[in-house]
C-alpha positions in Angstrom: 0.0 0.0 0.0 1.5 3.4 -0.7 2.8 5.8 2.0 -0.3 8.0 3.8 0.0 11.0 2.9 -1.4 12.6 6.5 -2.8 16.1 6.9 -0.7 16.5 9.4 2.9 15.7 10.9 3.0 13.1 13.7 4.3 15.7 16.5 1.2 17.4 15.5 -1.1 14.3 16.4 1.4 13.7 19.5 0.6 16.8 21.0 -2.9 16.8 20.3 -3.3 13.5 22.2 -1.1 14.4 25.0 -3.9 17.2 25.7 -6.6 15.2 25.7 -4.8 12.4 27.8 -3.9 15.4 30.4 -7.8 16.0 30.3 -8.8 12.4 30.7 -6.3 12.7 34.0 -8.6 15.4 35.4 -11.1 13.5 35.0 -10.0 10.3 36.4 -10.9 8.7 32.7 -9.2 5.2 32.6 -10.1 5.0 29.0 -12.1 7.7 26.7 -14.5 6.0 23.4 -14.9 9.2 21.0 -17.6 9.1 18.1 -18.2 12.1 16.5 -16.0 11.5 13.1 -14.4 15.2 13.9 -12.7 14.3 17.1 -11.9 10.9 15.4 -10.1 12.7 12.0 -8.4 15.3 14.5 -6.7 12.7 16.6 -6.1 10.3 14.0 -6.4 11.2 10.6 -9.3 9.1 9.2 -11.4 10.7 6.8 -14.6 8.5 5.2 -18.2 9.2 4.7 -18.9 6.5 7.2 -20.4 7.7 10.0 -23.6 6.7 9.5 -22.5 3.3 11.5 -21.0 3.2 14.9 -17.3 3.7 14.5 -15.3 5.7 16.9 -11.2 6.0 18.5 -10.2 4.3 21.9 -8.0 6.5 23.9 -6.0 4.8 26.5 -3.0 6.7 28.8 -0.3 3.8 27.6 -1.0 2.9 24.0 -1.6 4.6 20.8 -5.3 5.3 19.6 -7.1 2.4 18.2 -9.6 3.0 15.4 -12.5 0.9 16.1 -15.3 0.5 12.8 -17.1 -1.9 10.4 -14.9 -3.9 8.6 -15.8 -2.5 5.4 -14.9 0.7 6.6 -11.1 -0.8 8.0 -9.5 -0.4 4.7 -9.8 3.6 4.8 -8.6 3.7 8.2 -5.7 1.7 7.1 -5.1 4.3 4.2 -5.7 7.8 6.8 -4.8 7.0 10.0 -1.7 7.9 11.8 -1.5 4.4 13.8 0.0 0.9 12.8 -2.1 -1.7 11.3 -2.6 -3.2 14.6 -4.1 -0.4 16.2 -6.9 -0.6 13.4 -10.1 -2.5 15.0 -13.4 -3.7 13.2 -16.4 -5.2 13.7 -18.8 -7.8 11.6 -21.1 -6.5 9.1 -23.7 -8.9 10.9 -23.9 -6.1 13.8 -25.3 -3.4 11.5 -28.9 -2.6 11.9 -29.1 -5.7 13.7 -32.1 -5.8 15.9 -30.5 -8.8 17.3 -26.6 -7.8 18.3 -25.2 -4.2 18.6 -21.7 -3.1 18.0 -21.1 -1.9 21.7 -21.0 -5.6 22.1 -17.7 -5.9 19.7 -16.7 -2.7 21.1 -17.1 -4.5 24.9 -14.9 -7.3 23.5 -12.2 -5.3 22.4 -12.1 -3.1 25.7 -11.9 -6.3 27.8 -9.2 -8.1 26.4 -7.4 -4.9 26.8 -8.2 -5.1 30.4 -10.3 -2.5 30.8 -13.4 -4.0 31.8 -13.5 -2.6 34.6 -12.3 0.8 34.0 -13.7 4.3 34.2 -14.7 5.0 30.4 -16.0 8.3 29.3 -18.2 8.2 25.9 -19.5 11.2 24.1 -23.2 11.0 25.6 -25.0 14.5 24.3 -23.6 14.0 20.4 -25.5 13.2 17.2 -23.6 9.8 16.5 -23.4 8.1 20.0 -27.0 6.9 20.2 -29.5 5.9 23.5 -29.1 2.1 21.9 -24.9 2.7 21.7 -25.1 3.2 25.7 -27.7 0.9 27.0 -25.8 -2.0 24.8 -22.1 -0.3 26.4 -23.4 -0.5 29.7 -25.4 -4.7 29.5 -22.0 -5.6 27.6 -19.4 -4.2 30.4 -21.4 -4.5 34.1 -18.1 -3.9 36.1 -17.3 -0.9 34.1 -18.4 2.7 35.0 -19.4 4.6 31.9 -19.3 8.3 32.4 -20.1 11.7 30.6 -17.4 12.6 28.2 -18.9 15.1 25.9 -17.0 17.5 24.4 -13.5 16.8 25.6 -12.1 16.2 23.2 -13.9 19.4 21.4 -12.2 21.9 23.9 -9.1 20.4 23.1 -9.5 21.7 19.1 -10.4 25.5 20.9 -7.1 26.7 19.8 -5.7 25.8 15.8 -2.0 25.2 15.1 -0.6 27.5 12.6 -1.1 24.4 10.0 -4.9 24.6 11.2 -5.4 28.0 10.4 -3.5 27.6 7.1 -6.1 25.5 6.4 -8.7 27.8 7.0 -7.2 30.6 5.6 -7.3 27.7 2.0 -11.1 27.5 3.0 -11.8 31.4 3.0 -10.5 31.9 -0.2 -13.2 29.4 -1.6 -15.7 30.6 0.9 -15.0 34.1 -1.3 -15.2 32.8 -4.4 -18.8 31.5 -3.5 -20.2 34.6 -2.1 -18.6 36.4 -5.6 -20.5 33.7 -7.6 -23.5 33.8 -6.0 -23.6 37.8 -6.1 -22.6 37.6 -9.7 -25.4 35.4 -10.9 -28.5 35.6 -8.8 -30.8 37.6 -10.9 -34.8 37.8 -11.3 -36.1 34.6 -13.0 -33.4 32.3 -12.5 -34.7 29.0 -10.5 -32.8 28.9 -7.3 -31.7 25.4 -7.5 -29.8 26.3 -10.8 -27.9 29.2 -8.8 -26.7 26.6 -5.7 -26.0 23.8 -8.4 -23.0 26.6 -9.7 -22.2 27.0 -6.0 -21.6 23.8 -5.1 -19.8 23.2 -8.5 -17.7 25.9 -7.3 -17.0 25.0 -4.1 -15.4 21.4 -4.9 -13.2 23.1 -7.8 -11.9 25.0 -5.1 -9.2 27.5 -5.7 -6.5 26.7 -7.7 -4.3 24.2 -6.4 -6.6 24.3 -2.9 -9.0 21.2 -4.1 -12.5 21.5 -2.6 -13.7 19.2 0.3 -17.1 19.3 0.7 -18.8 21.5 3.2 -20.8 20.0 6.8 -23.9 22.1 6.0 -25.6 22.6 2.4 -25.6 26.1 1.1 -28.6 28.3 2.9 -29.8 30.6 1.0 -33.9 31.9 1.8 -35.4 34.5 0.0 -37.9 37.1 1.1 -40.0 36.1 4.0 -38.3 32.7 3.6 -35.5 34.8 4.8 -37.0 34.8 8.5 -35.8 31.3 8.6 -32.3 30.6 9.2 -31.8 27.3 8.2 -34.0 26.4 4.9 -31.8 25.2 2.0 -33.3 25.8 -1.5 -36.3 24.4 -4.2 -37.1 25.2 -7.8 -38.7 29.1 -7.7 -36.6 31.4 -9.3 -35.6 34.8 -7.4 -38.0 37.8 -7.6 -37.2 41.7 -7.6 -37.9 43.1 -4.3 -36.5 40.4 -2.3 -33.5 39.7 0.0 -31.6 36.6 0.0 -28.9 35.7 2.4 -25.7 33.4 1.1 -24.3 31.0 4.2 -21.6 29.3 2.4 -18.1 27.5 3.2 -15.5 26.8 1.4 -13.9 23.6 2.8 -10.4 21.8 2.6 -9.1 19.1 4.8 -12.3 19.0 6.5 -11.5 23.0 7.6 -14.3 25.6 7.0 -14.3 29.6 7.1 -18.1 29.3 6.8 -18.8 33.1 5.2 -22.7 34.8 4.9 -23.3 37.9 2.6 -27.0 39.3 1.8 -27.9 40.0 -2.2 -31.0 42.5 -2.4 -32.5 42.9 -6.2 -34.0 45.6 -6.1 -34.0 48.7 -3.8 -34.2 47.2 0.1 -36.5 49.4 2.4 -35.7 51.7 5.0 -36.5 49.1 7.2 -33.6 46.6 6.0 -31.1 49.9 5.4 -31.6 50.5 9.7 -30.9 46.8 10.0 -28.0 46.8 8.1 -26.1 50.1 9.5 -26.9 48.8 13.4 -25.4 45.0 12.0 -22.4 46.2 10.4 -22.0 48.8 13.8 -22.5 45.7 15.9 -20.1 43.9 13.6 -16.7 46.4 14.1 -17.8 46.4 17.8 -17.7 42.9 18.4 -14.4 42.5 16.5 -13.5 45.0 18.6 -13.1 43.4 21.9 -13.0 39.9 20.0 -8.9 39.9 21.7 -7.3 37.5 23.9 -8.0 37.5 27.5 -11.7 39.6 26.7 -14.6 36.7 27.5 -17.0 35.1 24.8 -19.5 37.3 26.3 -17.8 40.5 25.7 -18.3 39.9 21.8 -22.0 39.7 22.3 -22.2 42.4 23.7 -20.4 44.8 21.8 -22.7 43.0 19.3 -26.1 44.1 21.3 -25.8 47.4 21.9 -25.9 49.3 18.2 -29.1 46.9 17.7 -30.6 47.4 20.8 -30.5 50.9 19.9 -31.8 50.6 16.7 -34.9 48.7 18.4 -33.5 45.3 17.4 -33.9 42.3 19.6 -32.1 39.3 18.2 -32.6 36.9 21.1 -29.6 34.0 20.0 -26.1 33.7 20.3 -23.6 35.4 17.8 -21.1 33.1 17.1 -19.6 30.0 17.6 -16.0 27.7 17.4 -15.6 26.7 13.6 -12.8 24.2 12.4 -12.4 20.6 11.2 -16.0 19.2 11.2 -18.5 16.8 9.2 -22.1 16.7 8.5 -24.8 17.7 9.8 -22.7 20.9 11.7 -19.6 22.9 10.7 -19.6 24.1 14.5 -17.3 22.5 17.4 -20.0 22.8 20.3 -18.5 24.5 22.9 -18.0 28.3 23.3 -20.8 30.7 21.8 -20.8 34.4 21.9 -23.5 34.9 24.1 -24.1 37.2 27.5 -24.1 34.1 29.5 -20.8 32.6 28.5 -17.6 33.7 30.2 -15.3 31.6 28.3 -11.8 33.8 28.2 -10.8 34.1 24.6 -7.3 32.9 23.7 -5.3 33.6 20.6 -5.4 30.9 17.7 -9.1 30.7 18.8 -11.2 31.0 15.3 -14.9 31.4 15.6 -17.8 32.4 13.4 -19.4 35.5 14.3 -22.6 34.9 12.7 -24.9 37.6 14.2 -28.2 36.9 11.8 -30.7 38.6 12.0 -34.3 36.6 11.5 -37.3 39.4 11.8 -40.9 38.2 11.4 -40.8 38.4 7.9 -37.3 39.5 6.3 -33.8 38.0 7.7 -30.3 39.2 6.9 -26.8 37.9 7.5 -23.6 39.4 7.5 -21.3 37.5 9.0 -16.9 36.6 9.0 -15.1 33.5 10.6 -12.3 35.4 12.8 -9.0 34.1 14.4 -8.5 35.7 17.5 -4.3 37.5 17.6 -2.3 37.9 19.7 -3.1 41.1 20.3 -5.7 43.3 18.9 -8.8 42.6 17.5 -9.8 39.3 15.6 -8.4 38.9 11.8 -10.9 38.1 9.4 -10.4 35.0 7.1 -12.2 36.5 4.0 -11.8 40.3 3.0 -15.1 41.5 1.3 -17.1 44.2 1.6 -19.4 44.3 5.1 -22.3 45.4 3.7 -25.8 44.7 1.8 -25.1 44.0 -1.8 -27.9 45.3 -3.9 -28.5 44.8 -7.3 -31.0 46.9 -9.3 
């Protein structure tokens, strides 16, 4: 088999897993069984569309990771991950969708004949991939063990990118650009929206040059008009009428890294209610960037945020922004810090966030929004370099 050719250099995975071990020391963790395919690719490499089975990594305090999947699935790990060919585990295609075995079961196997059945094990409990079924059939298969709450530990450990990470990103903005130029270029009156995001997505996997395109966690948003209340509806066959607003959320993506990037298009001339909106956004926007510096707190960003919209009469009501990296379907968001009054998080330099402060009004919505990584000092840099404003087209 040829050499892998891995994202990253082994000190990089090395360090990574050292931080996570230190974590699973705090904790007392014996053992930690991660599922959600991002903290698997970011401490091992593996990269598949195959995370709609139970696959996951097994992180022990003495050995390398083990990749633990269905067999099928065994030959990719093999060709991505960082660790030998004996630290590459699978199970029987007879345990998938099996209303009769599970594959905690094989999962329970492996853990006790590395002595761990009676270990303190922390799995991923609040996370889309790590099911109700997946713990109830952990727990039956390992009695003497004691399965904890591990969610998310590994995710704070991503907070802060290497300088490779953020090269990454910085690939990833330059597509996320070229999308939100495509998009403003073409949308016109008449044309059926699905024809528009077909050219996106085109787009998006031709990348940028020699930057090949990965494809992106989330589908390109893009609602139109009163549509345009809704943050999260993709797209269908009308074609875009004068005298609406639609907002672009795109990314660009490479590696599995994302600089996810939102610009509004009005054709037409927007009214004097969506011309307040936008001065008070963009206002909000500096502001937050503003105190978006090392040692401010999360909650300092959404703030800066609030006040030019609460003066303009504005309630929003949501959080602002959130951690943005390595990630895979359905979210390009690592689930732990937001930008929100609440959250006291100190913010720490390498930190990259999306500062998505959309605005969702009964019936109109606009978003103007940049993925930021915080400096050293001084406020956040932006990853893409466009204009902050509402792009109109008459």
């Amino acid at each position: 088999m040829a050499p892998i050719d891995l994202p990253f250099t082994l000190a990089e995975y090395t360090r990574r897993l050292t931080n996570v071990r230190a974590e699973m020391a705090r904790r007392g963790l014996d053992v930690l069984f991660v599922e959600d395919p991002s903290n698997i690719a970011w401490l091992t490499g593996y990269d598949g569309w195959s995370f709609y089975v139970h696959q996951g990594v097994i992180v022990t305090h003495e050995h390398d990771p083990f990749w633990w999947g269905r067999r099928q699935d065994s030959n990719g790990a093999l060709r991505t991950v960082w660790m030998s060919s004996d630290h590459v585990l699978s199970y029987a295609d007879h345990f998938v969708q099996s209303t009769e075995r599970h594959p905690m079961q094989d999962l329970a196997g492996h853990l006790l004949d590395m002595s761990l059945g009676r270990a303190r094990i922390g799995v991923e409990m609040d996370n889309y991939y790590f099911s109700a079924k997946a713990y109830t059939s952990l727990v039956a298969a390992l009695p003497d063990a004691d399965i904890l709450d591990a969610t998310a530990l590994v995710n704070w450990q991503r907070g802060v990118k290497s300088e490779a990470e953020i090269d990454y990103m910085r690939r990833a903005a330059r597509i996320s650009e070229r999308l939100v130029d495509l998009a403003r270029e073409r949308i016109e009156p008449g044309l059926p929206k699905n024809m528009l995001v077909a050219d996106i997505m085109a787009e998006a996997i031709r990348g940028n040059g020699e930057d090949w395109g990965d494809y992106a966690a989330i589908v390109p948003l893009l609602p139109s008009g009163t549509d345009a209340a809704a943050p999260h509806l993709t797209w269908d066959g009308r074609p875009f009428r004068k005298g609406e607003a639609t907002f672009f959320e795109l990314s660009g993506c490479y590696h599995r890294y994302h600089a996810p990037f939102c610009r509004t298009v009005f054709l037409g001339e927007p009214p004097e209610t969506i011309k307040r909106a936008e001065a008070a956004l963009v206002e909000g926007l500096e502001a937050g960037l503003a105190a978006a510096r090392p040692g401010n707190r999360a909650c300092d960003v959404a703030n800066a945020l609030a006040a030019p919209l609460e003066k303009a009469g504005i309630e929003r009501g949501a959080r602002c922004g959130y951690p943005i990296g390595l990630s895979y379907p359905p979210d390009w968001g690592e689930r732990t810090i937001s930008f929100r009054a609440e959250d006291e998080t100190l913010l720490e330099a390498g930190m990259t966030f999306h500062f998505m402060p959309g605005l969702w009004m009964k019936d109109w919505g606009l978003e103007i929004t940049e993925s930021i990584v915080i400096r050293e000092d001084g406020p956040a840099e932006c990853l893409c370099d466009r204009p902050r404003e509402l792009f109109v087209k008459p």
